[in-house]
N, C-alpha and C positions, 0 to 999 in steps of 0.2 A: 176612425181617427187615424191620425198618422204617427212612425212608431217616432221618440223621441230623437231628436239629434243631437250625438255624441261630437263635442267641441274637438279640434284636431284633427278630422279623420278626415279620409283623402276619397274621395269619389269612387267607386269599383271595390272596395275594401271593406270586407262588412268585419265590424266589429260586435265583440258583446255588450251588451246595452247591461246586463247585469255582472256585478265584482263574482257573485257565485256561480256563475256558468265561465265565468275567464276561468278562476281559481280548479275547478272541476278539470275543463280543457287543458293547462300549465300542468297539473297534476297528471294526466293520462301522458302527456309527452313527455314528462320526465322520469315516469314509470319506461315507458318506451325506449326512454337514452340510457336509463339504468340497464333494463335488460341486454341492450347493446353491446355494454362496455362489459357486464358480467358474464355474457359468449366471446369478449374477443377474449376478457380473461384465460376463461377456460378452454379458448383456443391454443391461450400463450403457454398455459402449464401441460396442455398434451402435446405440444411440440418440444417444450424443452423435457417431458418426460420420453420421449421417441430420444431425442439426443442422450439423455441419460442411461437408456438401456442401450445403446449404441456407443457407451462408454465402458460396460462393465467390461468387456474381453482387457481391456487396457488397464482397469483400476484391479481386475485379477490375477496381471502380472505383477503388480506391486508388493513385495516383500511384507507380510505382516509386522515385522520388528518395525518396518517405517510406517511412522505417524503422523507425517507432515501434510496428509489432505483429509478433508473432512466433505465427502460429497453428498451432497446433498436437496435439492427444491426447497425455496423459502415460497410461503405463499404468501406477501404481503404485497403493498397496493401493485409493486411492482414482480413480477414473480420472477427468480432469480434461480440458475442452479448453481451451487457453489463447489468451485473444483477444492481450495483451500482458502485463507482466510483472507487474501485479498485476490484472488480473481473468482470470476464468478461469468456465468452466462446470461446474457438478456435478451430480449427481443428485441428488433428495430423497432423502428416506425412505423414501419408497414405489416407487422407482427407477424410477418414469413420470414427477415434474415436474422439469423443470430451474429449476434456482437460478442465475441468474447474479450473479457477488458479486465486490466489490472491496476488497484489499487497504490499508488505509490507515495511516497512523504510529497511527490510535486502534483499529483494529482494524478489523474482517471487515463492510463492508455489503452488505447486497443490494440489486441496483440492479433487479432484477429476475425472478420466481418466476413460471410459467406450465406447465402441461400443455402448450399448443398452443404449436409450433416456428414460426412465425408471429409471435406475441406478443415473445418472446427476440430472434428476427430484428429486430427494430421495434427493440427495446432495444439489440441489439448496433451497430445502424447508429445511432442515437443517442448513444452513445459514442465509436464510432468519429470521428464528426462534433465531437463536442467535443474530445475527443483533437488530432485536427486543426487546430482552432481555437486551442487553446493552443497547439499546437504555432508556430501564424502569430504569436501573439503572441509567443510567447517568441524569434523568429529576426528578429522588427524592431528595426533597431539605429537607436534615439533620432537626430535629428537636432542633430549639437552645436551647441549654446549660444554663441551671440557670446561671449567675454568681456565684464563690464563695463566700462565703461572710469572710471576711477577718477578723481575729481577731481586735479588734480596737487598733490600734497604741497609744504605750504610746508617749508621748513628750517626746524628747529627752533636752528640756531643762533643767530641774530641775535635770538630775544627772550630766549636763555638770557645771552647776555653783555652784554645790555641790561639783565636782573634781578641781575647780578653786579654791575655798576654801578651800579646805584641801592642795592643793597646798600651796598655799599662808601662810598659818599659820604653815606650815611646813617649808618654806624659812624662815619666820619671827624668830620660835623656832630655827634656825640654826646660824641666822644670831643674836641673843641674846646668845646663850651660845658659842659663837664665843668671844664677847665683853665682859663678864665675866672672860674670859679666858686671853684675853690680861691684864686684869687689873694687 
């Protein structure tokens, strides 16, 4: 007998006639794409570990009093080495160039993109150095300000009850050659 024909199917194409030999096959190739992606993974995090130890002579010179970087490999879907708390290292696309990129309130820039771990290094101790330099800025506390010294304020009383009076003896002269006048 001849084997059943499967509706849709295009000539030269052999498909499975049974759902549990597809399901079986689907299964073996997604095992297959998993392992794929969980080698480039761990491709990605032994490259940015290489980067990392190709960082310590720089993160050595760093004063221990300063606290401003927290270095360290995340291992999540994307694996990231973090200089401090908004840049960080990633892999490209092609998961041999490193991206080094900073977090900002307008969004994501790269401050730096290279193949060679050399190039990154140059960038990351460029940062590092500004970083630091803000940092000196931001911890100098201004030298306060003499007060001015204000001229001394006259009293405003003596010309308010000066203008009362001249007031008043103006109403009074008005109010006399008013009463002159009727007579």
């Amino acid at each position: 007998m001849s084997e059943p024909e499967t509706s849709g199917t295009h000539p030269g194409q052999p498909r499975p006639v049974r759902l549990r030999d597809a399901l079986l096959r689907a299964r073996i190739e997604a095992a297959d794409r998993t392992g794929v992606v969980v080698d480039l993974r761990d491709a990605e995090v032994a490259r940015l570990e290489i980067l990392n130890d190709a960082l310590d002579p720089l993160f050595a010179q760093v004063p221990d009093q300063i606290d401003l970087f927290d270095r360290g490999i995340s291992q999540g879907d994307t694996p990231r080495l973090w200089i401090d708390v908004v840049a960080h290292i990633v892999m490209g696309r092609d998961k041999r160039m490193y991206r080094f990129v900073q977090d900002t309130r307008f969004g994501r820039i790269v401050l730096a993109e290279s193949h060679d771990t050399a190039v990154i290094v140059e960038a990351v101790t460029d940062y590092v150095a500004r970083r630091m330099v803000e940092r000196e800025h931001a911890m100098v506390v201004p030298p306060e300000s003499k007060p001015e010294v204000a001229p001394p304020r006259r009293s405003r009383f003596w010309p308010f009850v000066f203008g009362f009076l001249l007031g008043a003896a103006a109403l009074f002269g008005v109010a006399v050659v008013a009463a002159l006048r009727s007579w």
